[in-house]
C-alpha positions as CSV (number, residue, x, y, z in Angstrom):
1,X,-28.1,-12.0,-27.1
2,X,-27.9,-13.4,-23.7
3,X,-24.1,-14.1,-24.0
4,X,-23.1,-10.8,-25.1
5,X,-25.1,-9.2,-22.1
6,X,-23.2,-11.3,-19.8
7,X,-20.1,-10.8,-21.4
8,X,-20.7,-7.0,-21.3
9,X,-21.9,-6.9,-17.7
10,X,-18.3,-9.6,-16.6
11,X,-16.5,-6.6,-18.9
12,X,-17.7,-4.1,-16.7
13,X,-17.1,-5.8,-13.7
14,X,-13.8,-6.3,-14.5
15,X,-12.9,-2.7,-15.0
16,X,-15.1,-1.3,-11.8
17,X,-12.4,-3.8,-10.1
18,X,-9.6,-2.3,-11.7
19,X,-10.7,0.9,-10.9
20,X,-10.5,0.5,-7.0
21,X,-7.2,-0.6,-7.4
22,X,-5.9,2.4,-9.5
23,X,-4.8,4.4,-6.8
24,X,-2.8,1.2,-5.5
25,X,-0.8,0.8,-8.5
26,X,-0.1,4.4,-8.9
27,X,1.7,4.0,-5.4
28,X,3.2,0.8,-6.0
29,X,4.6,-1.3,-3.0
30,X,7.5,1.0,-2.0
31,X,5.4,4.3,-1.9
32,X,2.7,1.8,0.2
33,X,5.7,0.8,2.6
34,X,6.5,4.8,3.4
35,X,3.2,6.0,3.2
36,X,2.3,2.8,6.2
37,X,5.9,4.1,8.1
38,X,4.6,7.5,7.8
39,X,1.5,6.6,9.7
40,X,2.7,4.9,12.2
41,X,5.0,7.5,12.8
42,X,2.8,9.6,13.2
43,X,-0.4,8.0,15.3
44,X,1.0,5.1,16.9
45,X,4.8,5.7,17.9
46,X,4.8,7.9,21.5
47,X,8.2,9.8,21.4
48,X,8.3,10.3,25.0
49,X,8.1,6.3,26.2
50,X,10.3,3.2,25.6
51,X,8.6,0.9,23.9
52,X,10.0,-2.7,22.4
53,X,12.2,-2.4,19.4
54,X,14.2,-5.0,17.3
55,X,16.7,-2.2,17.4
56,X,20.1,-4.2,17.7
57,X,22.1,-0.8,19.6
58,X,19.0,-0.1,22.1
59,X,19.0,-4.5,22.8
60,X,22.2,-3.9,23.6
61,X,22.1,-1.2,26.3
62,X,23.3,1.9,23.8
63,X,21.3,4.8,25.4
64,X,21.5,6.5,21.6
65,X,20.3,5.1,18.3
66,X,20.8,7.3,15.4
67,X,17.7,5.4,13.5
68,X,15.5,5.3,17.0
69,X,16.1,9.2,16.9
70,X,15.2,9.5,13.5
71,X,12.2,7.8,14.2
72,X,11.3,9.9,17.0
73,X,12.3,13.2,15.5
74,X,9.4,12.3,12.6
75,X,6.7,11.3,15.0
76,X,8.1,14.6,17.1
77,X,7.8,16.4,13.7
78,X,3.7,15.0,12.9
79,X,3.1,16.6,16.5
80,X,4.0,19.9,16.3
81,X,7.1,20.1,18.2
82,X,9.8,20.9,16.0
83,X,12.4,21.9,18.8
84,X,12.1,18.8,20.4
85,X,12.4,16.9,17.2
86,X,15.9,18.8,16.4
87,X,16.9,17.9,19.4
88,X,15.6,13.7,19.0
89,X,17.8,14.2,15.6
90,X,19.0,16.6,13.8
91,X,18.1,15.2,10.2
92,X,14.9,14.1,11.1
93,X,13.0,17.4,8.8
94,X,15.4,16.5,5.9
95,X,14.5,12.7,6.5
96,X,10.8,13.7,6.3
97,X,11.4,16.1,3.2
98,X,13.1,13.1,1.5
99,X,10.7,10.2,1.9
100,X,7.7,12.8,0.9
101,X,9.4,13.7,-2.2
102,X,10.3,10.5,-3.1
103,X,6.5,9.1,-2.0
104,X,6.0,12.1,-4.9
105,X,8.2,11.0,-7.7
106,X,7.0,7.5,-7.0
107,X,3.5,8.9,-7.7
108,X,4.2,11.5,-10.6
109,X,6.3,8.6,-12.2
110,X,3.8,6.1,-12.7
111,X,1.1,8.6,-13.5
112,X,3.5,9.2,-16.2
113,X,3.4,5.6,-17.2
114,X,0.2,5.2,-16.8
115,X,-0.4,8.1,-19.3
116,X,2.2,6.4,-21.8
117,X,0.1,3.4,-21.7
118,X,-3.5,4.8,-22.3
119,X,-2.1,6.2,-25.6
């Protein structure tokens, strides 16, 4: 009787641990890679200052990097100035659209398998 309880209560264990790291799996690495740029875009990067970059065009002295402006158009775009983020890029609402969609399909895709796999 003793072993059964045990085994019941490591059983249960088991799937509480699972469950915490449902959502995780439902966003697999790549949706938890845009999700983290998306953050950082939008709390830590500062549009308006220079700050270090391992950007190989800005090392080099070009004033204009078409990915640092893409960058700075989202973070632009996360603080409400939509202006000033057409004018850091102009694809940077289409880049947002994009990675939000995708971060979407990732989502409604593995829901799906997750679905297919319960049955």
């Amino acid at each position: 009787m003793n072993n059964i309880s045990s085994q019941l209560k490591l059983s249960a264990l088991q799937n509480l641990s699972l469950r915490k790291f449902y959502h995780l799996r439902l966003i697999s690495f790549e949706g938890f890679i845009w999700i983290t740029a998306l953050i950082y875009l939008a709390v830590f990067v500062n549009p308006y200052e220079s700050h270090f970059t391992i950007c190989p065009l800005n090392n080099l002295g070009f004033e204009h990097c078409p990915g640092c402006g893409l960058g700075n158009s989202i973070a632009l775009i996360f603080r409400g100035s939509i202006i000033e983020s057409f004018s850091a890029h102009v694809f940077g609402m289409p880049a947002l659209l994009i990675i939000l969609h995708r971060i979407y399909s990732i989502i409604r895709f593995n829901l799906s398998k997750e679905k297919t796999n319960i049955k």
